[in-house]
Each structure stands twice: as C-alpha cells, then as structure tokens.
N, C-alpha and C positions, 0 to 999 in steps of 0.2 A: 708496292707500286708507289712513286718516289715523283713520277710529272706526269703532266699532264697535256704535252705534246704530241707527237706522230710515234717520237721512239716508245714512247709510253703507253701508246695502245697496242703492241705487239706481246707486252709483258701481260697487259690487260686481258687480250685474246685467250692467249696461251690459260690462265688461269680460268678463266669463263668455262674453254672448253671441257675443261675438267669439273663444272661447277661449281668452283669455288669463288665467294663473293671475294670482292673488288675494290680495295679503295683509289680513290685519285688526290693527289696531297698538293696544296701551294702555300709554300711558305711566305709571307708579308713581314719585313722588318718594319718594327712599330712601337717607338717608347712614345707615342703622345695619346694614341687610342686605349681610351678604359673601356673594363667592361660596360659599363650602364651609358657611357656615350655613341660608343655600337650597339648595345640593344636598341637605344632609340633611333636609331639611324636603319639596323635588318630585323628588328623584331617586334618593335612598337606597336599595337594593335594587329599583330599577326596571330592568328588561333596559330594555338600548338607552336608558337615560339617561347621557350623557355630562357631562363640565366640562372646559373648558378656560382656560388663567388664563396670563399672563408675567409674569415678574419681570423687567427689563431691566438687565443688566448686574449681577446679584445681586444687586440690593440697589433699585430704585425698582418698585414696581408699573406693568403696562402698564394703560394706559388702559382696554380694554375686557377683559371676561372674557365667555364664556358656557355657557349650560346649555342641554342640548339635549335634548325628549326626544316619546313621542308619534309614532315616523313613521308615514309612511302609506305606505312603500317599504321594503323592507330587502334590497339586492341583496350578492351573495355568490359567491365567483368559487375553483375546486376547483378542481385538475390540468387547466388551461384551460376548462374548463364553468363557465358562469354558471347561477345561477338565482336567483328570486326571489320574495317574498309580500308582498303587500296587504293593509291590513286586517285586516280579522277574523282574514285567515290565517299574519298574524305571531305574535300568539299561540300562535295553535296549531300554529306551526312545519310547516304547509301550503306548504312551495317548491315550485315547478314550474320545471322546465328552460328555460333561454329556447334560442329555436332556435337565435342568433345565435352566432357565435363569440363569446368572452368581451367583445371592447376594442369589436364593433360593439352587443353589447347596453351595455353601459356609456355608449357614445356616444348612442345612445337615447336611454339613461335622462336624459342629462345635456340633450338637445336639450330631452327635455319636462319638465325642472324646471328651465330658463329662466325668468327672469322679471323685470320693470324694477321695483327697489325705487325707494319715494320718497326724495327726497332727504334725507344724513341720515344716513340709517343706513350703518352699514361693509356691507364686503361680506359678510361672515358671516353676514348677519340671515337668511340663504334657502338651500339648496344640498347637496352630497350630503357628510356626515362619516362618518368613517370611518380604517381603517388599510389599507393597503395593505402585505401581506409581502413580504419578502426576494424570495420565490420568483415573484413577478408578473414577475421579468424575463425567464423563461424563456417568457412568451409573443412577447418579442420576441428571444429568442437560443437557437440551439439548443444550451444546454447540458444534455441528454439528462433522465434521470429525476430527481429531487432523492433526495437520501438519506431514508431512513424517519423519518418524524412519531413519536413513542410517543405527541405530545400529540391527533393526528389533528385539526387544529381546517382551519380552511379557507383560503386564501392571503389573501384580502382581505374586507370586512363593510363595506359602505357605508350609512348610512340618511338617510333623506330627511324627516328633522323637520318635522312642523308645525307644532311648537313650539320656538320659541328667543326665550331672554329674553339681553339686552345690559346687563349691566353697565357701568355707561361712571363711571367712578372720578373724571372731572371735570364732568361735569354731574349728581350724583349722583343718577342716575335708574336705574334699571331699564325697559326698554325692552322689552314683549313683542309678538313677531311671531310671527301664525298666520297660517300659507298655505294656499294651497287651490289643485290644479291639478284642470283640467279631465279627465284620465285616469282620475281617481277614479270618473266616469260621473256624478256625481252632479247634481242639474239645482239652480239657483244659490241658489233658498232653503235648501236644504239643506244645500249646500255652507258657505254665511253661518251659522247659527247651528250648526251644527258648529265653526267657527272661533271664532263666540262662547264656544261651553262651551267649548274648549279655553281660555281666556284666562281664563274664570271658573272650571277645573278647577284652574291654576296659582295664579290668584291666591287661591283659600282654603288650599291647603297651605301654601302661604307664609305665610299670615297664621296658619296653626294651630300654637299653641306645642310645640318639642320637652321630647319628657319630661325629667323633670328627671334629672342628669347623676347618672351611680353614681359609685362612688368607685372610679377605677381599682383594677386591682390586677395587680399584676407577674406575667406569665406569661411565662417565659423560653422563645425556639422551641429545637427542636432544630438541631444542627448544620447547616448548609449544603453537602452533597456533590456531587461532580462524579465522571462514570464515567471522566472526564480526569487521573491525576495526572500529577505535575510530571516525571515522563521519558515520560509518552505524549504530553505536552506538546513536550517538548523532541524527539523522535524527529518531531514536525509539522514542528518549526521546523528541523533539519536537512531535512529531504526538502525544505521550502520552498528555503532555502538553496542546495541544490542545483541549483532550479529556476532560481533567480538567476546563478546561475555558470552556466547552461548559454546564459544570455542568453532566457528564456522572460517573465520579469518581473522589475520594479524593486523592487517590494514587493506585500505583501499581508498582507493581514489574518485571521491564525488566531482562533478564538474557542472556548469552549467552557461547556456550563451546568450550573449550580449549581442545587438544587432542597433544599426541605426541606418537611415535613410544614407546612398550615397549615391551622389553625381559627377565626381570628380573621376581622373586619371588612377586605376588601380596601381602603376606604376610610379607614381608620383606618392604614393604611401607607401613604396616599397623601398624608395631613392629617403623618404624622410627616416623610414625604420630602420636601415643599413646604416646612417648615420648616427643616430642616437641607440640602438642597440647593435651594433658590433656582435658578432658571433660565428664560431665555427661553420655554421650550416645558413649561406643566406640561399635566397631563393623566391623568383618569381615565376610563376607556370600559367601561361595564358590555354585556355581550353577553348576560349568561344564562348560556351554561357556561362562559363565560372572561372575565376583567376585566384590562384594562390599564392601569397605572400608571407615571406613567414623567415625568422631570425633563431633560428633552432639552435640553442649549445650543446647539443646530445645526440650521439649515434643511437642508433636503433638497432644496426647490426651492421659490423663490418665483416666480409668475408676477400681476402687479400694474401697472395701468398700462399697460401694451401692454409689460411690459421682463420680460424673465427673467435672476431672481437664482440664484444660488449662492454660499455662502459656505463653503467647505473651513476646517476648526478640525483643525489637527494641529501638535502640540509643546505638553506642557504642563510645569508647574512649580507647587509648593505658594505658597498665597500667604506672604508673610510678614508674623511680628509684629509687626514696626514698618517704620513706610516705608522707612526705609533699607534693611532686608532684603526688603523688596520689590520697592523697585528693584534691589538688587543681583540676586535673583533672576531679574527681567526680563532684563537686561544678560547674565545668563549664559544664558540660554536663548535669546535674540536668537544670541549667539555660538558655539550648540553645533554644530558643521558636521552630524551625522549628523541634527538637529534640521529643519535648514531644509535639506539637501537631500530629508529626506522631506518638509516642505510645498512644497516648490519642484516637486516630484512632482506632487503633490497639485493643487496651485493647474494646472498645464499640463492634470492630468486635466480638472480644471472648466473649464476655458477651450473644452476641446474639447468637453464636455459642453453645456455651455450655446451653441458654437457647431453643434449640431446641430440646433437649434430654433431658432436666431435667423437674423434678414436677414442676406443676406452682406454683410460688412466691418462689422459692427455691433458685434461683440465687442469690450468692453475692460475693464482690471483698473482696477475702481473704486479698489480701498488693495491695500496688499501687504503684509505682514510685520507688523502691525500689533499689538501684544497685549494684548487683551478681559479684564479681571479679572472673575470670579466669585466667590462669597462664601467657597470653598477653595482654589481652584486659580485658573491664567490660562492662556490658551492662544494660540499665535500663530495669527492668522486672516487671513484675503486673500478681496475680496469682484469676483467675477465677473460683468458684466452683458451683458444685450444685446438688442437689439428685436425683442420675438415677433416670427418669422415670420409674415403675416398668414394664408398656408394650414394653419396647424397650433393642435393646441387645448392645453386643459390637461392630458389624458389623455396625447398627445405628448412636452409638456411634460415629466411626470413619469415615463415611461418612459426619458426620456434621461438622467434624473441620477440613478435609481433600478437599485441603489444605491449609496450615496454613496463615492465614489472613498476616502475615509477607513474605511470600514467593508469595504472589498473589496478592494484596490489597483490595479495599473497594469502594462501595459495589463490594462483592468477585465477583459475577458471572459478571458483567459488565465487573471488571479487568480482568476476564481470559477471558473473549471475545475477548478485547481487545492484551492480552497477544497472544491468538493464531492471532491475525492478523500483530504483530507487531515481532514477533520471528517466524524464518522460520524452526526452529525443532522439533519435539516436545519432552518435558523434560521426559519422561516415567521415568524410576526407578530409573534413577540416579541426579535426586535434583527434589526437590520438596513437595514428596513423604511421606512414613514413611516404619520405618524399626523399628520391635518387636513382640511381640506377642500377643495374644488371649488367657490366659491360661486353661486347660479343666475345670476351675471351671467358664470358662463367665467373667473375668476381663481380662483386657488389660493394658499395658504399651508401647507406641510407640509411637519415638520420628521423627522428621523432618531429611529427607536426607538433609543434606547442611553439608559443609567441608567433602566430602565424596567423594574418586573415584571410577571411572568406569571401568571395562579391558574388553575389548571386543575386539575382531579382531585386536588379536594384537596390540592395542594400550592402553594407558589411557587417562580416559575423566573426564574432572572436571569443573562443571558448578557453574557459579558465577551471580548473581544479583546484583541492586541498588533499593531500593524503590523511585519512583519518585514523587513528589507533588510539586504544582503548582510555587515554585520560585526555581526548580532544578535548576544546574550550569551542564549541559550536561557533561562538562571535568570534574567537580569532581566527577559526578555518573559514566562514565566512571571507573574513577581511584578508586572507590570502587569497583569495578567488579575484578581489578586485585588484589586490598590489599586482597577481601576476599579469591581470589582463592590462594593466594600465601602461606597460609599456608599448603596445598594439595599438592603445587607445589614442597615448599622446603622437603618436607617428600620422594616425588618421586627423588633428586638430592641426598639426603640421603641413598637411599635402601639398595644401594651395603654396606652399615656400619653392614650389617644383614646376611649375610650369613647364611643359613641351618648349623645345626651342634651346638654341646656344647662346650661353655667355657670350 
C-alpha cells in the first residue's frame, strides 16, 4: 500500500478482508527537516513518542533516523507478568493482565504485528519499540528475586506505533508509514481514514513553526551522588576478586548509580549528549513517567538477514590529538595483555552466545581485535556471526545475548549472581539492558543501555561499571566507573545550551 487516496483504500480493503494488516505511506520531499527539529515540532513532551538516530563511527551520519509515535499497543512486562492497553486505554493507563506467561504474550503480540512492507522501505517502518531491562533475563535464568527498584518502573515497555516517519539522509525524503492491524477490531473504512488522519495529524505539526528560541540561560545542576563511595566500591571489587580466585568467574562487571535533582527539558540533555558523544546507537524514549536517553556504541544483538550479530566492544583508550598519538594509543592498547585477555573473554562469551540461536556449525568470528574510533575514545571490538536457527525467533534471539557479556561478565549467569549479591539496586531499564526494536517482518536491531540517562522522580540517573578480573586495581575500577559516567554527566551540565524553541 503505496497512497493514501480513494484508489488506495480499494488495495486497503481487499488486504483487510483477508486480515492482513495495512500500511498507508506518504512520501514528503525534505532536505531542510532533521531529525531532532521534527521531534520537537510531533514528539516533544508526547508519552510514547520515541527518536532514534546513528552516527557511524563518530563522526558520518547513518542513513536512516526515525520517530515514532501514536501506538495502538503498548505492552509491558513486571516481575514476569505482562500486561497491556489499546487505544483509548493507553491514555488512560487502563492495562489489563494478559493471561499468558510474559515471553508467550509477547510472542503474540509480535505473530499479530506481522506484516509484508512494500518494497523499499528498512525494516523499522512497522514493529514493536521499545527497551528491554537488565532484569528480563531472569525470565529465562533462575536468578532468584532481583535487588529493590527505589525507581519502581517496569522491566521492559514495548509499543507498537502507528506511526513512523523514516528519515532516509540520502534520498532526502521523509517517509511516513501508518499501520493498521486487524486486532484493532475495527472494519476497513475505518480502519483507512484513521491511518489517513494519523499521516495528516503528523504532517501539520511538522509543518507548524516552533516558537521562537529564548535566550538560553545558564543553570548549573546540582551535584551527582551515588549511595556507592569509593571503599564500598572497592570492598565489591575485593569480594569479586575473591570470587575469581576461588575459580567461580573470569570477570565481571560491578556498577553503580549516580542521580541528581532535575528540572529541566529531558530532551535538551539528549540534543546536548548527541552532540558531544556521537554514537552508533542515539536515542530518546519518552514513557510518561520515565524518559530515556542514551549514546550507546554497542549492539546487543543484531538479528538481520536470517544471520545473528554480536559485536562485544571491551578495551578502550582516549582518542589522540594528533595522529601520531593516536596511533600510538591504538598500538598500546592493542598491546595491554590485561586488555585483550578481558576481550578475548568477552569475544568466547559471544561466540557462545550467538551460538545458542544459530544453525549448528554456522558460528564464526567475522574480525577480531579490531579498533573502532569514536569522536573521544576507541575501543577494541570483535564481531560474531551466525545463521538464525530456522526454529527460533527474535525474542530468542535477544534473551540469548541479553545481557551483554561486557555489561555482566563470564561465565554470565555466575557473574550476574554474583552482581545481584554484590550491588544493592537492581539495574532495571536504565543500564544494562537493550533499547530497539523487533520489526513486523521478525528481525531486530538493539543495542546495550550504557551512556544513557534515566528521569524519573524528578531526578536523573546514570549508571556506570568497571569490568573486574583477577589483578583489578580497586581505585582505578573505581575511577572507570566515574570517566564512564562523565560523558552523561557533562551532557546534563550542558542542557540549559538547548532551550525549546527555533533559531
């Protein structure tokens, strides 16, 4: 389904009556609208309006971006119980229990928002967005209760857009798709011009200018505290240590978070942090009572193609001034042995990871050791493939690599036993995690929460790690916990540079 006219509802019909859901497409020629000047224009303080954007390699924009907003699904998954609201009843935050264990309602959800885009469009134009927490792994491992929430938010928030507009940065179009599945109940004229306003709902925000831009003004946050300091820190990372030497795990990954008072614009820290970190994975997800923000250089799990990816990013280094110190950098971080035996960890966890969902004998290490520069740092990266399993889906998929051997350590379930006895919160949606989508054709793209804040209850929250293995220096894992959070942190001291409003 190709317009969104008269001749266009007969093609509409026809496919309804078979039950097959429906898109309606309008194409907008547009080299002057970005993504983040249309979010503020259709997704600005809108619950459940999402953006997602890449920078590839710091520094080249990815071809497509999009905005997502509008669902007509919004499923949501607590201490293994799912439930979910429709319509009208999202709004009005109306959820009803589904009966199903959590992964068989989610499998549901996912069989009825199937559906064959025309050619053309990526696979993102349709399908269920969302984050997926830390703690979804314990539907599939029985690591007992998880440590206490204070933020109380939910382990996962999927929605099911009917609206997604496609940025595409070389055809310089905006591409908008509204869907329509037959679950809705709704009978097929209704369904069509619902689809239409929705596309003529999009296309006048867009077109209606934002207010004009105040004049920043400097409001300094307050401090950043964590209930963690630097010898309850260090008292983890001995007991970790311990674990190591007893032969229990190779490494793992402590973490702990940092919150401070916030009043400002969650988007206005996401417009400062897309600036000054640059990364594959940007992303802002507005929920209603929680927003996430976050600058991720690391898939979680690709599955694309019929092949499932992983790409493990462990060992980093500042970039340098000049090439020369760049490259020397490289060379010495190529050469650090404590370096690349934790990625050489790392890389065996993925291999195993990804060979839990793949054909047998199908697994192999696409690069190894290879090092990815980003617009501050660079990191050694090694990229894992292998042929979906034809029996298993994306839901599979992403329970196998979630979460990421870098964010946990090895062997995983050991370390996160160990993680939930040695950290007293537990990391739900806001690090850990993954944040993307499921598209309605069954492939997925979603990357690791980390460099990512949290807003909840008034405040923001930004969780940082160190991966520990057995000759740690307790003060310098310490002091990786703050360098990493300190890119999150200076984006938050930045905000006020973002003021609502146009140049």
């Amino acid at each position: 389904m190709t317009a969104d006219g008269g001749d266009g509802f007969a093609d509409f019909e026809r496919g309804w009556s078979q039950g097959r859901p429906q898109v309606v497409i309008r194409r907008l020629v547009d080299d002057l609208e970005t993504p983040v000047s249309a979010f503020l224009k259709v997704g600005h303080g809108r619950t459940h309006a999402f953006l997602l954007e890449s920078v590839e390699g710091g520094a080249v924009n990815g071809r497509y971006s999009i905005i997502t907003r509008e669902p007509d699904v919004v499923w949501r998954c607590r201490g293994g119980a799912a439930d979910l609201a429709r319509g009208a009843d999202i709004a009005a935050e109306r959820y009803q229990p589904e009966p199903a264990e959590a992964l068989a309602s989610l499998r549901a959800l996912m069989a009825a928002s199937r559906l064959d885009l025309p050619a053309g469009l990526p696979p993102m134009a349709a399908g269920l967005f969302g984050v997926f927490g830390y703690d979804m792994v314990r539907l599939l491992e029985p690591l007992g209760a998880p440590n206490p929430d204070p933020l109380d938010l939910p382990d996962a928030v999927l929605t099911r857009p009917a609206l997604v507009a496609i940025f595409d940065s070389v055809r310089h179009e905006i591409v908008l798709v509204s869907a329509a599945w037959p679950d809705s109940g709704l009978d097929a004229r209704t369904a069509f011009d619902a689809a239409v306003s929705r596309l003529d709902r999009f296309v006048t925000d867009l077109r209606t200018p934002l207010p004009a831009l105040p004049a920043p003004v400097e409001t300094p946050i307050a401090p950043f505290r964590s209930p963690v300091g630097e010898a309850d820190f260090a008292a983890m990372v001995a007991r970790a240590k311990d674990y190591i030497a007893a032969g229990d795990i190779f490494q793992v990954v402590l973490s702990h978070r940092f919150a401070a008072p916030w009043t400002d614009d969650p988007f206005a820290f996401y417009r400062a942090l897309r600036r000054s970190n640059p990364s594959p994975y940007l992303f802002f997800l507005d929920f209603g009572d929680f927003q996430l923000a976050g600058s991720s250089p690391e898939i979680l799990v690709r599955l694309k193609d019929g092949r499932v990816t992983i790409r493990p990013l462990a060992g980093t280094r500042p970039r340098g001034e000049t090439p020369e110190a760049d490259r020397a950098l490289e060379a010495e971080l190529l050469a650090d042995p404590k370096e690349r035996a934790e990625h050489l960890m790392l890389l065996d966890l993925g291999r195993n990871d990804v060979g839990r969902v793949a054909a047998p004998g199908t697994v192999e290490v696409i690069e190894s050791f290879r090092v990815e520069r980003y617009s501050s740092v660079m990191h050694i990266v090694s990229e894992v493939q292998g042929d979906a399993h034809p029996d298993l889906d994306a839901v599979d998929t992403l329970l196998a690599a979630l979460p990421a051997g870098t964010l946990s350590g090895a062997p995983k379930v050991r370390a996160m036993e160990i993680i939930d006895e040695l950290e007293s919160e537990k990391r739900g949606v806001g690090y850990g995690g993954g944040v993307g989508y499921i598209s309605a054709g069954g492939e997925a793209d979603i990357c690791i929460v980390l460099r990512t804040a949290l807003f909840a209850d008034g405040k923001i929250h930004v969780q940082a790690g160190a991966g520990v293995v057995a000759d740690s220096d307790p003060a310098a894992e310490y002091a990786e916990t703050l360098a990493k959070a300190r890119a999150p942190m200076r984006a938050a001291g930045d905000a006020w540079r973002y003021p609502f409003g146009a140049r």
